[in-house]
C-alpha positions in Angstrom: 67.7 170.6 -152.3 68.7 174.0 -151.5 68.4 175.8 -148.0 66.3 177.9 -148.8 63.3 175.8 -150.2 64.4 173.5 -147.0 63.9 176.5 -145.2 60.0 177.0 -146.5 59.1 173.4 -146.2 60.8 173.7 -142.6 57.9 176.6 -141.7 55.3 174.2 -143.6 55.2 171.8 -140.0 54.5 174.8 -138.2 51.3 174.0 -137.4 52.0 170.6 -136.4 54.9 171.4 -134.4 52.8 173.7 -132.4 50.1 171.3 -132.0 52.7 168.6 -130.6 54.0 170.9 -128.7 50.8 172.1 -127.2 50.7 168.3 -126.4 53.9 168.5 -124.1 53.5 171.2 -122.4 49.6 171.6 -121.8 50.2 175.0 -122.2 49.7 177.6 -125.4 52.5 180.0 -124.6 55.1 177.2 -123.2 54.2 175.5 -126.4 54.8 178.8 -128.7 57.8 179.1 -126.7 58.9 175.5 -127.0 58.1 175.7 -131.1 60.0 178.9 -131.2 63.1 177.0 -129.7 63.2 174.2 -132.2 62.9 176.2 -135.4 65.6 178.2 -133.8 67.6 175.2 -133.7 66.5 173.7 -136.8 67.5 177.0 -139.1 70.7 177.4 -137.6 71.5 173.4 -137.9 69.8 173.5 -141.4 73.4 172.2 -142.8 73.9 169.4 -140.6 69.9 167.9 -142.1 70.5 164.9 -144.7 69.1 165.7 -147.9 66.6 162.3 -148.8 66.2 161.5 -145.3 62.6 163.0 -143.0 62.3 166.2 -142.0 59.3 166.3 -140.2 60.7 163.3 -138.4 63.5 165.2 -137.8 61.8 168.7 -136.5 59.8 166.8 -134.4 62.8 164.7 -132.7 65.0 168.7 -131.8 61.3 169.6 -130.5 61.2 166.6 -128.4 64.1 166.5 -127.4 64.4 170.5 -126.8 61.2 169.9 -124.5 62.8 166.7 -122.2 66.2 168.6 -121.9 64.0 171.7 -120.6 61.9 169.8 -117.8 65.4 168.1 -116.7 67.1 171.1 -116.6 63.7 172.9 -114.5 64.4 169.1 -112.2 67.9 170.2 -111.3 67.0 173.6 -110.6 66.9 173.5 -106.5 66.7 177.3 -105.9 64.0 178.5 -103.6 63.8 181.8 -104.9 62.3 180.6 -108.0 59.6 178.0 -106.5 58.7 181.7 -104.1 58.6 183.2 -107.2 55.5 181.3 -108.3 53.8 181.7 -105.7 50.8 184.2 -105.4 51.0 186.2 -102.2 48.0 187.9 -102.9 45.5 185.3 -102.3 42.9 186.3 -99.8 40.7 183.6 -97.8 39.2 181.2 -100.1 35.9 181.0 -98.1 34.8 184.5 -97.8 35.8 185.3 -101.9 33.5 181.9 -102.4 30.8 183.1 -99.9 30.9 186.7 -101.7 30.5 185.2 -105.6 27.9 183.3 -104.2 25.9 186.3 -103.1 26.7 188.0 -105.9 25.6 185.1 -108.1 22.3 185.0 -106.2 21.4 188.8 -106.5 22.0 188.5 -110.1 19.6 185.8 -110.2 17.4 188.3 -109.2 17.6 191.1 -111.3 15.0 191.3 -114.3 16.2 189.9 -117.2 17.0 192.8 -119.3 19.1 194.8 -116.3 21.1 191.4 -115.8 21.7 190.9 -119.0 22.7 194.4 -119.4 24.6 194.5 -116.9 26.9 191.3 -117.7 27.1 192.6 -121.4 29.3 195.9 -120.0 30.1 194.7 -117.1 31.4 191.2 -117.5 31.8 190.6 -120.8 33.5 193.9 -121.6 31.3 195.7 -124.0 30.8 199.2 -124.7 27.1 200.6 -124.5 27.3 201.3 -128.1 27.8 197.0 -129.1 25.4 196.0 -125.8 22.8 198.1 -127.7 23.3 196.6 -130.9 23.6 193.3 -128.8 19.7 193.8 -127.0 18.1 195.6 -130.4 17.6 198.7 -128.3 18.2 202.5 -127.8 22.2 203.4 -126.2 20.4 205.1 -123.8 18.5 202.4 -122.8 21.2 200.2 -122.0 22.7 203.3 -119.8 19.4 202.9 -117.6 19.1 199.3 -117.9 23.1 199.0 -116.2 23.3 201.8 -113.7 19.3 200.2 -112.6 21.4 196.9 -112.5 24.1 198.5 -110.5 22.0 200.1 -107.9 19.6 197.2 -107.5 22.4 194.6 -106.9 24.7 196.4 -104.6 21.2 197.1 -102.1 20.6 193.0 -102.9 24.0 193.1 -101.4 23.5 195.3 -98.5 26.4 197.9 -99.7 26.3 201.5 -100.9 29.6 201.2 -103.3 31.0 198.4 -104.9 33.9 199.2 -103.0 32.4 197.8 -99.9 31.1 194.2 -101.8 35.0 193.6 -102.3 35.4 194.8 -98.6 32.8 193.0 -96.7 33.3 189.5 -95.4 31.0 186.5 -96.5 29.0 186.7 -93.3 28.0 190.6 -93.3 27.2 189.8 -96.8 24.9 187.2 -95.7 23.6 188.8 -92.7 23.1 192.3 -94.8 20.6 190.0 -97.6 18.1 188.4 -94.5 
């Protein structure tokens, strides 16, 4: 067998290398990462593979193996710059950004059904006015209306003037602003 049909029937486990190694890590990019690794290893250790014996067994055992060595190596890793490193410093108060979704959630419900669904076609889901009218079977400038309607109504369900001042408010002069 030649390398370079060992080669192509290395890249033929792709697919189940990644899927394994989605397994591991429980994690699509540590897995492309971790699958990325092994064929690294595997191609430049091609020489050392034994003709006749498995070699899915044996891209699956450097994957493996690649994977433990990793999460000892993370293990021994003490420093306390990295573990700060993870951490988000940016979180806000958990209660007033739960308080706020929930108001917003509950002036949504309120909206007529063709200004909320509008609105979450270009507003949450990211569409331009051009596919949320193709979306709702109706005229672009209809959809304009429908969303900036949407807009208005839900930031006075809200009690603000801008949407700057939903994301600025606290949970209770949300609440308090809706009675």
């Amino acid at each position: 067998m030649d390398a370079d049909n060992l080669r192509h029937q290395v890249l033929e486990f792709l697919p189940a290398l990644r899927a394994f190694a989605r397994s591991l890590t429980r994690n699509r990019t540590e897995a492309d990462d971790l699958v990325q690794e092994t064929l690294l290893k595997a191609l430049s250790n091609i020489d050392k593979f034994d003709p006749g014996t498995n070699l899915r067994a044996w891209l699956f055992t450097i994957l493996r193996n690649t994977y433990y060595t990793e999460i000892r190596k993370r293990r021994r890793e003490s420093d306390g710059i990295s573990a700060l490193s993870h951490q988000d410093t940016n979180i806000g108060p958990s209660q007033e950004w739960s308080a706020t979704l929930s108001s917003l959630k509950d002036a949504l419900s309120h909206l007529p059904d063709d200004q909320r669904e509008a609105l979450v076609l270009v507003g949450a889901a990211g569409l331009s006015y051009e596919e949320a009218a193709e979306v709702c079977g109706c005229a672009l400038g209809t959809i304009k209306s429908r969303v900036n309607r949407a807009r208005n109504k839900l930031l006075a369900l809200m009690g603000a003037d801008e949407t700057a001042d939903v994301v600025a408010s606290d949970a209770v002069t949300l609440s308090a602003a809706r009675s």
